[in-house]
N, C-alpha and C positions, 0 to 999 in steps of 0.2 A: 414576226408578230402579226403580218397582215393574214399569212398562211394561217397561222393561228386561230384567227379569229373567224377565218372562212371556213375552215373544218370544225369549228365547233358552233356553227352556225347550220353544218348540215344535222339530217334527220339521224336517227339510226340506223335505217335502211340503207341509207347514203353510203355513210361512212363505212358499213359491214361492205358495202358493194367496192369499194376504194381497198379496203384489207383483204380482199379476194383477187383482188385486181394484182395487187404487190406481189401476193402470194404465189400469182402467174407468173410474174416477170424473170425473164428469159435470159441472163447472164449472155451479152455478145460475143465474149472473148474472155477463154481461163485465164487465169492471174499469169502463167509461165508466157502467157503472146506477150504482156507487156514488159513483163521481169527480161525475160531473151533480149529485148530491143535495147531495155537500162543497162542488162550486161555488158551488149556488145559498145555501148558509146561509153561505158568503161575500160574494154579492152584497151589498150595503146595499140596493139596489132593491128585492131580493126581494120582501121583505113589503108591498110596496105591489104586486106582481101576483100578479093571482088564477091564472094560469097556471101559475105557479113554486111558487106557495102549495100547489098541487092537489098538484105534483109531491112534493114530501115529508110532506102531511098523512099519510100512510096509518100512517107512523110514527117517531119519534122520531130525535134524531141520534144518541144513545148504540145504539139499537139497529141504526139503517146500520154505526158503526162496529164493532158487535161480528159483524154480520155478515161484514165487512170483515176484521175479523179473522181470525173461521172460515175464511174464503174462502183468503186470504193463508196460516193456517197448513195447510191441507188439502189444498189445490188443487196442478194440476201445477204444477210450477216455470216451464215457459212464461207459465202465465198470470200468473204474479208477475212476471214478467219485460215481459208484456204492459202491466202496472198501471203499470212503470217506465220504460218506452221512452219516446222521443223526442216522441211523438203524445199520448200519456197524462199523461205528466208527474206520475204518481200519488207520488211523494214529496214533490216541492214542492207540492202541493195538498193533502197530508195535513202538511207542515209548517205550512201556511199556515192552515189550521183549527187546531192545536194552539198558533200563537201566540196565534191569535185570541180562543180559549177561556183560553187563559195567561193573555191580558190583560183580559179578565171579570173569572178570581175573583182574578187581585189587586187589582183594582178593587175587589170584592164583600169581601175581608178587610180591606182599607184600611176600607172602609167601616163594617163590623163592629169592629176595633177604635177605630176614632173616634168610634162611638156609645155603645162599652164605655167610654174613655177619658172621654166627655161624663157618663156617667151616674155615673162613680166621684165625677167632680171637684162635678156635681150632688148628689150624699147627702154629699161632705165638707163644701162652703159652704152648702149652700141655696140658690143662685142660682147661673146660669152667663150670664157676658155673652158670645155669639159676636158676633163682629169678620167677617164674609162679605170684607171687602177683606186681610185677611191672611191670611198663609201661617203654617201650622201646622206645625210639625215633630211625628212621632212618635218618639221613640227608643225604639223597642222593639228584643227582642233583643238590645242595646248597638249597634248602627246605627240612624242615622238616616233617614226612611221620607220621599219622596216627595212632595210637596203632594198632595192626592184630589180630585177632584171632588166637592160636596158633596151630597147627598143629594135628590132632585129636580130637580136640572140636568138640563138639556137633551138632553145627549149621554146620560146615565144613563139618559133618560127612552127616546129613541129605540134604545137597547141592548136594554130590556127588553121594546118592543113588536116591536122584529124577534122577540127570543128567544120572544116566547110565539106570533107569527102562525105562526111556521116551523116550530112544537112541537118546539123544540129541547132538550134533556136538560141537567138539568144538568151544571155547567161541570166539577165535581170529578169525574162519570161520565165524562162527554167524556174528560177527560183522560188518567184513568187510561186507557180502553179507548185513546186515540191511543199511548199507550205500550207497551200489546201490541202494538200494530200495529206497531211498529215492531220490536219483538223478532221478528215473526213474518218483517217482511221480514229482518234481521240474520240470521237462522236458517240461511241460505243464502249462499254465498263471493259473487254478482253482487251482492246486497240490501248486503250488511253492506261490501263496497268500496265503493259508489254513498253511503252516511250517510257512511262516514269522510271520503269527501268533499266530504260537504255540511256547511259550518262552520253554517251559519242550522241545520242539522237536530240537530249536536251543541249546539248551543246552547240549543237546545227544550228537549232533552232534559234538560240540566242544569238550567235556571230550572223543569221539574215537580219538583226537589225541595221549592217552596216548599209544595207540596201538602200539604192537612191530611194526609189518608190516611199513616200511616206504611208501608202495603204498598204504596203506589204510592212511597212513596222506596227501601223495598225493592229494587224490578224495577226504578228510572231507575238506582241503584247498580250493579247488578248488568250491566247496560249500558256506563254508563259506564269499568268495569272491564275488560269484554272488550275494548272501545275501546283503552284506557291499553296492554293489554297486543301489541297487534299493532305492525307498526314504525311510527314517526311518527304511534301513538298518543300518546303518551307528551305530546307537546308539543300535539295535539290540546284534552287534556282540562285541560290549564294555562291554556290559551287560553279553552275555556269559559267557565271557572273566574274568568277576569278578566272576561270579560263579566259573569259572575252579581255579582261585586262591584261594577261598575258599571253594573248594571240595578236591585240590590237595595241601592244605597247603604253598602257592606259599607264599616266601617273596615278590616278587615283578609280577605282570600281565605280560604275555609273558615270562614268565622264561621257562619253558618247554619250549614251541615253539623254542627258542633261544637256550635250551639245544640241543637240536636234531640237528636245524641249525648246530652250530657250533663246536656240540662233537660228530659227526657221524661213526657209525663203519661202516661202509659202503657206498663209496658214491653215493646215487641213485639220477641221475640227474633229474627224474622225481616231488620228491619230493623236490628235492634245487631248482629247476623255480619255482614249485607251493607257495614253502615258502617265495619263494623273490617276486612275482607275489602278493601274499596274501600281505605282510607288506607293496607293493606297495600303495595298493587300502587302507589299514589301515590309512596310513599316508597322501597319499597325495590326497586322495579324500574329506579333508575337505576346507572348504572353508574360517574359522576362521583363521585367520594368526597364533594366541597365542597360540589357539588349537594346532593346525599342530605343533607347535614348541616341545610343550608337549606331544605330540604324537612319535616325533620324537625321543626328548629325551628321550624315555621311552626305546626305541631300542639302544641308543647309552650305554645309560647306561648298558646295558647288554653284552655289547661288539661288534654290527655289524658293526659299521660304522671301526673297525680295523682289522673285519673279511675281511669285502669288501675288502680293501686293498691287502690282499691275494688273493683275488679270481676275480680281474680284468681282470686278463691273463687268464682266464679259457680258454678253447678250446670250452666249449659249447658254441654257438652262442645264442642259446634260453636265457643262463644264463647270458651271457655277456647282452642282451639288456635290460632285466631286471636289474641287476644293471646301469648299466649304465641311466635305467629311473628313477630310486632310486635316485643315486649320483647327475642326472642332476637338480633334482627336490627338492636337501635337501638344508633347509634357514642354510645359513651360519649367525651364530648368532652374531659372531664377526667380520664378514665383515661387517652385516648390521649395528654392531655398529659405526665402524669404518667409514662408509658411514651417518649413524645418525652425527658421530662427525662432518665431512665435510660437511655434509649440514647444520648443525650449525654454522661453521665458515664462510660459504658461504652468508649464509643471513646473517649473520653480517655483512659483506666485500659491501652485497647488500644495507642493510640498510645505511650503513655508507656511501655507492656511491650516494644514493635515498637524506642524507641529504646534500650532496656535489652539486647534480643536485638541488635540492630548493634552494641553497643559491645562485650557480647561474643563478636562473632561477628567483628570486627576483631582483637579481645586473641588470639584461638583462632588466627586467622590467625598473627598476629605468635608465637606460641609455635610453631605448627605452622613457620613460616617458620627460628627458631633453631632449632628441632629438627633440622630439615633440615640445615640448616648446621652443626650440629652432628655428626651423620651422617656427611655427607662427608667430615669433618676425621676422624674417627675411619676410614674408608672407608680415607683415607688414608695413616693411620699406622698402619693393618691391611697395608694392601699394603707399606709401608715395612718394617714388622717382618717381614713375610714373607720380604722379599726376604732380609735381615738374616740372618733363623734357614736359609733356602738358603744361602747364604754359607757359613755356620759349620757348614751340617752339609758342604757340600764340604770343608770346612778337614779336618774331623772326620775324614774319608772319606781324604785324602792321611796326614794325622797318622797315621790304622789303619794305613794301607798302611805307612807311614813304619817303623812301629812293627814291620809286621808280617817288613820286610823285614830289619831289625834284629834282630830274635829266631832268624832264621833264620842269620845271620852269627855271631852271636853262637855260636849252636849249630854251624855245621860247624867253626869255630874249637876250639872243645869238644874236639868228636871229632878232630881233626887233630892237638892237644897230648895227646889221650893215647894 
């Protein structure tokens, strides 16, 4: 945002002289120098040749990938494009390094808590009997962990002399920098369709949140969201989401995620946005009512929705809107029943009004109907009377005359006798 606000702060002079400038820049090293180096700390050979050995002494794999990085976030888009293409294959070679390194330090934490786990149970008795022919269960986290390789085996033994002949970085560096790198390619509309299609690469991506680093679960969230949020992401990150539970022996999907949430030794606010931010777009970017409910409850089960409750009052604003878009947006399952039940009583009360209006809206009829009939009978006996009182004023009309001709009879008789 600061960069932001600096480059649109310059003129347009400026800024044309900044896009001329890019347009110069110089690619240090083709995509195959770095690719060559991922190979060879793939190889299992490697470290037994002094050839190969030569090839990446000069320096570390944390630091190929952060040049890799640089390279990926700086460089023209061709050459990212170059790193991708059909010849190069630079996304499944940097998948295949990032499982690889994956599957180190969960080796290396398995190991670390079952020497933790050894040394507890050691100060509680005084003595510990190890059993080398049985399998151990860890249920840490409330899932169940894995059987480990134990501690000077064979396989453990030959991990660490590749890792130290090849001057390989460590596993936690490794990783986080393969997850820039993946941001860097994402950055771009070619990079970021090419991951959504690669399930082995969203998959990566999601098992680095076992990563100590709470800033590296930060940036795999923050991924994983843009992912969820494009089309037929959505089913993309469910899908992960199932692998991580059956890679990391999860009783239920989101458990980890939710461990970290809600049992943090540290609280980094960068990753508590990113993780409420993520569960946001989880839940309520679908558009299925039933879904979303199931989704919902999948989280409640785990305990957020009483975490929230705690962490209403936070001071971070970032975090506060994030819940608060959480909270505003969660179906209340028992309201809406409770709203199902009234609107069932409702259209009852309706229905029962709707046959109240028909009964009298038939009665209205049948009044309206004698009314009518009533009408015409008087209509009737309107025109009857009429005729009647013509009649009678005719009658009326001879009688005058009758009358009138008699008074005149009457009168010349008069005059004639006297």
């Amino acid at each position: 945002p600061d960069k932001a606000k600096l480059l649109k702060s310059y003129d347009y002079e400026k800024k044309w002289d900044i896009i001329c400038d890019q347009e110069m820049v110089q690619a240090k090293d083709p995509p195959s120098y770095y690719l060559n180096k991922l190979r060879t700390y793939l190889d299992p050979k490697a470290s037994r040749s002094h050839r190969k050995r030569k090839m990446v002494v000069d320096s570390t794999s944390t630091q190929v990938l952060r040049d890799l990085e640089i390279s990926l976030r700086t460089n023209h888009i061709e050459w990212v494009r170059e790193f991708l293409n059909e010849e190069n294959l630079g996304l499944d070679v940097l998948i295949d390094y990032l499982s690889f390194r994956l599957g180190m330090m969960r080796h290396e934490q398995r190991i670390a808590e079952s020497r933790t786990a050894s040394e507890e149970k050691l100060s509680q008795t005084g003595h510990s009997t190890i059993n080398t022919t049985s399998i151990s269960l860890d249920k840490s986290n409330g899932y169940i962990r894995m059987p480990l390789d134990i501690p000077g085996s064979p396989s453990l033994k030959r991990r660490s002399k590749h890792v130290a002949k090849l001057n390989m970085g460590d596993s936690k560096d490794d990783i986080h920098v393969c997850i820039m790198c993946m941001r860097a390619i994402m950055n771009n509309k070619y990079g970021f369709n090419m991951v959504i299609q690669h399930r082995e690469a969203i998959n990566c991506i999601s098992l680095s949140l076992i990563h100590k680093s709470l800033r590296t679960k930060a940036l795999v969230l923050e991924l994983l969201a843009a992912i969820c949020l494009v089309k037929g992401g959505h089913e993309i990150i469910l899908s992960a989401f199932d692998n991580f539970k059956v890679v990391c022996n999860e009783e239920h999907r989101f458990q980890t995620l939710m461990d970290y949430f809600l049992n943090f030794e540290v609280f980094h606010i960068e990753f508590m946005v990113a993780c409420m931010q993520f569960v946001n777009i989880i839940v309520h970017s679908v558009e299925d009512m039933n879904f979303r409910v199931h989704l919902q409850y999948e989280f409640t089960a785990l305990g957020l929705d009483n975490y929230l409750d705690k962490l209403r009052f936070t001071e971070s604003e970032e975090l506060q809107v994030q819940i608060s878009a959480y909270l505003d947006n969660v179906f209340d399952v028992a309201a809406l029943m409770e709203d199902s039940e009234t609107k069932t009583a409702a259209l009852e009360k309706v229905a029962e009004l709707e046959d109240e209006v028909a009964q009298l809206h038939e009665s209205l009829q049948d009044v309206e109907h004698r009314a009518l009939e009533k009408i015409a009978n008087l209509e009737t006996e309107l025109i009857q009377v009429r005729q009647e009182r013509d009649e009678l004023v005719e009658v009326k009309k001879k009688a005058d005359e009758e009358v009138s001709t008699l008074r005149r009879v009457v009168q010349h008789h008069e005059q004639e006798s006297k």
